[in-house]
C-alpha positions as CSV (number, residue, x, y, z in Angstrom):
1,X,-101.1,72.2,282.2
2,X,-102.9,74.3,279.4
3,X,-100.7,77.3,280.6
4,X,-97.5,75.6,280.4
5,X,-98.5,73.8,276.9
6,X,-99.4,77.7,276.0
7,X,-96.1,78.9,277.3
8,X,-94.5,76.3,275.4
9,X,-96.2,77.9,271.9
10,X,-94.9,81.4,273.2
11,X,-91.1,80.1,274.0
12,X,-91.9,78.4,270.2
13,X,-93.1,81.8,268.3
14,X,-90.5,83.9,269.8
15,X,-87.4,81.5,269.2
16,X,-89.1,80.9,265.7
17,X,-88.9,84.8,264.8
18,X,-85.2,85.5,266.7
19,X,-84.0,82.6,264.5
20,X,-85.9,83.5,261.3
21,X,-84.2,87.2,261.6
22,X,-80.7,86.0,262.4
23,X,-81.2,83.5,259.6
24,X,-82.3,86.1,257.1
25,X,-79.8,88.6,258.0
26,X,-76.9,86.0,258.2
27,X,-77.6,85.3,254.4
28,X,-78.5,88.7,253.1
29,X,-75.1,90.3,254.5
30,X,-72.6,86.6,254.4
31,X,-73.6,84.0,252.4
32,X,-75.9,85.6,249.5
33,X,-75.3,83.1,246.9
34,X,-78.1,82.7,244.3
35,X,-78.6,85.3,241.6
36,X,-81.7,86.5,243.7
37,X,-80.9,87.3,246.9
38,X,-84.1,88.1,248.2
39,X,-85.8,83.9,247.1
40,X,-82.3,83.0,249.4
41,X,-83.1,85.6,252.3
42,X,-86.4,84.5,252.4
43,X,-85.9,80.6,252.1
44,X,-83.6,80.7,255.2
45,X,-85.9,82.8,257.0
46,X,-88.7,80.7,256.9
47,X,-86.4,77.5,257.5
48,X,-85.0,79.4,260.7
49,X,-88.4,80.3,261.6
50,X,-89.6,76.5,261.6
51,X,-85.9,75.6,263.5
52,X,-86.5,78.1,266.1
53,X,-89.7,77.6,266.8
54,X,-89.4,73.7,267.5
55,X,-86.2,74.0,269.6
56,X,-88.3,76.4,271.5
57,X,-90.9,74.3,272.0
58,X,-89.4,71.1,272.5
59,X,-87.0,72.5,275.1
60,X,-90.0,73.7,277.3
61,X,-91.7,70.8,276.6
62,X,-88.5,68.7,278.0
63,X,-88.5,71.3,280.7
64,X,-91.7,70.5,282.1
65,X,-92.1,67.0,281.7
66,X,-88.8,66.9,283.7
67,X,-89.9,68.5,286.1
68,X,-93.5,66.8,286.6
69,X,-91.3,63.4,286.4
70,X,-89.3,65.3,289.5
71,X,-92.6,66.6,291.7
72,X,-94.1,63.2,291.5
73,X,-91.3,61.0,292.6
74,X,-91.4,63.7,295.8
75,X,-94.6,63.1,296.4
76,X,-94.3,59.3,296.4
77,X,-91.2,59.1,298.2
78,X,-89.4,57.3,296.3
């Protein structure tokens, strides 16, 4: 279990940073809106960060307690 919960974090870290880059990016070349474009760049980067890295890591989360739910019922036959 201590693996999985660790490959949850990784799934977590790396959707965190692909989302925090695609965020930044997205509002540096599309939407740069305030007079500072760099407090905007970086405010949606960190949010994107945070987004990615719980969708990450509530989706493997979801993964594997579906799938313990799944081995179990085999086991007991039901």
């Amino acid at each position: 279990m201590k693996g999985k919960i660790i490959g949850a974090l990784m799934s977590g870290i790396f959707g965190g940073i692909l989302c925090s880059i695609i965020s930044g990016l997205l509002n540096f070349f599309i939407f740069p809106f305030p007079k500072n474009v760099m407090d905007n760049v970086m405010g949606h980067t960190i949010s994107g960060f945070f987004c990615g890295f719980f969708a990450g890591l509530i989706g493997v989360l979801m993964h594997i307690k579906l799938h313990t739910d799944n081995k179990s019922r085999v086991k007991s036959g039901c």
